[in-house]
N, C-alpha and C positions, 0 to 999 in steps of 0.2 A: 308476594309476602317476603321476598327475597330482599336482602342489598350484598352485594358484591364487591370483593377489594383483595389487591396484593396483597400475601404476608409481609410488609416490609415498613420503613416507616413513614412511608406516605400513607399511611391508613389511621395517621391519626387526624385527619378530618374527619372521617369517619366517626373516629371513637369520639371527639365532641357531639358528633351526629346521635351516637347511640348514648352516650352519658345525658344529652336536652332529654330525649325519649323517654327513656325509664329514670329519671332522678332530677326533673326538674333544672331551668336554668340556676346553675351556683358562681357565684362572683365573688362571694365571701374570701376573705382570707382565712388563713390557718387558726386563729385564735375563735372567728366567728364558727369556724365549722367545727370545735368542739363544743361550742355552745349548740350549737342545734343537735347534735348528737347526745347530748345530754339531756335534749329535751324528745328523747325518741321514749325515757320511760313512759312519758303520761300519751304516747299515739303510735310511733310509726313500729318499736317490737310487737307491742298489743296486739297489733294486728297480723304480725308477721309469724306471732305463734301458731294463728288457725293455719296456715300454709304447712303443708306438712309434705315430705320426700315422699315419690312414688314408692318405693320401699320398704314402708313401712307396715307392719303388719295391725295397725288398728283399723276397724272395721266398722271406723264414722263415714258420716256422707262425705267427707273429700276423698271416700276413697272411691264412690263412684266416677271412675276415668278409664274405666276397662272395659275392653270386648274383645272378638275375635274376628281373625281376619275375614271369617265369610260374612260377617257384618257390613262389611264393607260394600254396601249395593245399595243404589239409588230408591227411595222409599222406605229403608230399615230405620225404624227408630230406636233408639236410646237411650236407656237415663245416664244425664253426665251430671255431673257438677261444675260451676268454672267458677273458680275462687275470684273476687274483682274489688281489687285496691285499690284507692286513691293514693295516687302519684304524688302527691302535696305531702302526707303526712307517710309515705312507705320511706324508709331506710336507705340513704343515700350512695350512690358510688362514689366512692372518695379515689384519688389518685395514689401512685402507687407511695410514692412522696411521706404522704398522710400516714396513712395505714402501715410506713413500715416505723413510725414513732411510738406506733401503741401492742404491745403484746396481744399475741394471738394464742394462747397455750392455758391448757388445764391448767396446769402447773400458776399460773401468774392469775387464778380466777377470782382468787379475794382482792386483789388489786385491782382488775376489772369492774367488778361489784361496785367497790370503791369511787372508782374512777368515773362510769357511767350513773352513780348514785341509785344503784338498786340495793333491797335490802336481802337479806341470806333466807332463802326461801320464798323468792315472791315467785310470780308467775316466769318474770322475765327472767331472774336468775336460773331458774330452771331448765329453761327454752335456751341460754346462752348455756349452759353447761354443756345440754344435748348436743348443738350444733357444734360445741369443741367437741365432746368427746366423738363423733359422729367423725369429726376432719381427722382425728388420729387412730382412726380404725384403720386397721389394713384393710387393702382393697382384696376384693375377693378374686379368684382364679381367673384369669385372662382379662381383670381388669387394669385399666389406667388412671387412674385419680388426683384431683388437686381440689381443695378448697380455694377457690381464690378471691382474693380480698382488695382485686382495682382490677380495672378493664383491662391494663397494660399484662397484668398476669393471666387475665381470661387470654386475651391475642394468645400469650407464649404458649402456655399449654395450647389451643387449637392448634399453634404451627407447629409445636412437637409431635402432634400426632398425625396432621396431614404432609408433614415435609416444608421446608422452611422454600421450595421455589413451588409450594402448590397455593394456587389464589384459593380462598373459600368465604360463603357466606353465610348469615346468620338468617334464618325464619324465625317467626313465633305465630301463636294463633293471635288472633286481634277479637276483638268482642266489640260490640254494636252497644250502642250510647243507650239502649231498653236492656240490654244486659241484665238479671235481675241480681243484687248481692246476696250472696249466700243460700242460693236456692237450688235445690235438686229438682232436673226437671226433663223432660222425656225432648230430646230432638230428633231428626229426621234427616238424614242425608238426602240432601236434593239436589247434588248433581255427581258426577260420576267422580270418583274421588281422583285426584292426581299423585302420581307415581314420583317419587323424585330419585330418579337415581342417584345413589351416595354407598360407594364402598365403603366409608369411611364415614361415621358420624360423632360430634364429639354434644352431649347432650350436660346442659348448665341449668340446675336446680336450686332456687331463691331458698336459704335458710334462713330460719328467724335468730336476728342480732342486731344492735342498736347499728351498725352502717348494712350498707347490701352484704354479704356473703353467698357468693355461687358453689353447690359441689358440683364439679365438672369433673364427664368423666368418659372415657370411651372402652367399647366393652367386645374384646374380639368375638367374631362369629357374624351370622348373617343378621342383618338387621333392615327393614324395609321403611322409608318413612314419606308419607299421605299428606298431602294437603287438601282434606273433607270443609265444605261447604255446610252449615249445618244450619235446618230451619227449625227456633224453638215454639212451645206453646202459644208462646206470648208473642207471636209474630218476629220475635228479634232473629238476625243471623250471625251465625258466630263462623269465622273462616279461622278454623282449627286446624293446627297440627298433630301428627298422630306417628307412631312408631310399631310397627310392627316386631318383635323378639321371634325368630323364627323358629330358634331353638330353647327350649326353658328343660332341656333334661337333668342340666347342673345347679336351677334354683332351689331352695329352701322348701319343701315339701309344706311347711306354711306359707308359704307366699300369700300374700291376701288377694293375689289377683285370682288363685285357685279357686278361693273360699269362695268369689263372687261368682266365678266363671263356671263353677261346679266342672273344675278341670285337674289334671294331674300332670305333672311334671312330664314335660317334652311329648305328649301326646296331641298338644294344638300349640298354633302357633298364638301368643298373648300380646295384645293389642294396647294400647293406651293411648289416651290424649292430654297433650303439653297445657298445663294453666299458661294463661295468657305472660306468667311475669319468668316465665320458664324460658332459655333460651336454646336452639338445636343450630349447631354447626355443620355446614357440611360443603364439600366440594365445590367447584364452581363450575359448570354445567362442560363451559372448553375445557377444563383439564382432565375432565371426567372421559372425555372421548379420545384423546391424546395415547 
């Protein structure tokens, strides 16, 4: 589930590689790709509102993505959730180019509004508010954070955090073409989960906005991350990523993963699984042994 690459700039094969993946082939030029960006009100924010940060403290079904690490054993089932958008009408990654011609700031949001032709209190205005005001919150204690708004800025930040001579690569879970949308539903770990050593993880979360927006963010302390095998009701298998938090003694005493987990702050360690449009950074296996 891996791809591998120097931080340098030969990795932008790659980045055409990961922009075909998640945002469709784009050939358009600059005037076309604000017209389709304009046309994200009536499809691709819509949908990018159900997607919601692991972080957040509502207590709808996407927020079943939690468990604990003794979970982790061949024949334990689970209710997950795994949110599954079409790539045609989700929210595109534009170039760094693009995105640095159009403001990104609370401050410039009636002109946003504007700009993208929503109107002052629709759904999507709302959901663009969030996801700015969300990108100017301070990061919390021993955090590292960036919202970033082109793949050239995803790279930078992951080489700021792993070192600009460490290679590293991206995972994501992948989901099976029976996948069902928007369904909570009990799976099964059916083979022994995989360990991936990563001292270092930098973990990129899809916010809802008329182009892509990732928070990315890397978060000191111990952090474990699993690549789980997973068999659903419905016969589908989903080959999921997952992160283990080893320490939750400095979280928010709400944290919603408590509420589900019937847990308390730094007394287990808290588990989660990456939706499919989520991206996890992490070392590349030689440099990790180095």
């Amino acid at each position: 589930m891996g791809l591998g690459f120097s931080s340098s700039w030969s990795l932008l094969s790659f980045c055409v590689l990961l922009v075909l993946t998640y945002a469709g082939a784009r050939k358009e030029g600059y005037s076309h790709t604000l017209q389709n960006l304009q046309k994200h009100k009536d499809g691709g924010l819509e949908e990018a509102i159900v997607t919601k940060h692991i972080h957040t403290h509502d207590t709808d079904i996407s927020m079943h993505i939690f468990f604990t690490i003794s979970d982790l054993k061949v024949g334990k089932r689970i209710p997950v959730y795994f949110s599954k958008r079409d790539p045609a009408t989700s929210p595109h990654l534009l170039s760094r180019e693009e995105v640095e011609s159009i403001p990104f700031s609370s401050s410039r949001l009636p002109y946003l509004l504007q700009f993208f032709g929503f109107s002052q209190g629709s759904s999507q205005a709302i959901a663009m508010a969030d996801t700015l005001k969300h990108c100017e919150t301070e990061p919390i204690k021993g955090e590292t954070k960036s919202c970033v708004t082109s793949l050239e800025s995803m790279l930078d930040f992951a080489s700021g955090v792993f070192g600009i001579e460490t290679s590293f690569e991206v995972i994501s879970t992948k989901l099976g073409e029976k996948t069902p949308n928007n369904l909570l539903q009990n799976y099964t770990i059916v083979q022994q989960p995989k360990h991936i050593p990563a001292p270092k993880m930098v973990a990129c979360h899809i916010l809802p906005y008329p182009y892509a927006v990732f928070y990315c963010h890397f978060q000191e302390g111990e952090n474990k991350v699993f690549e789980v095998l997973l068999g659903g009701e419905n016969g589908e298998r989903v080959e999921a990523v997952a992160v283990c938090h080893m320490d939750t003694s400095k979280w928010n005493q709400d944290h919603v993963s408590f509420l589900l987990l019937g847990v308390q702050p730094g007394a287990s360690p808290v588990c989660h699984f990456f939706p499919a449009d989520n991206l996890i950074w992490v070392p590349s296996p030689a440099f990790i042994q180095q």
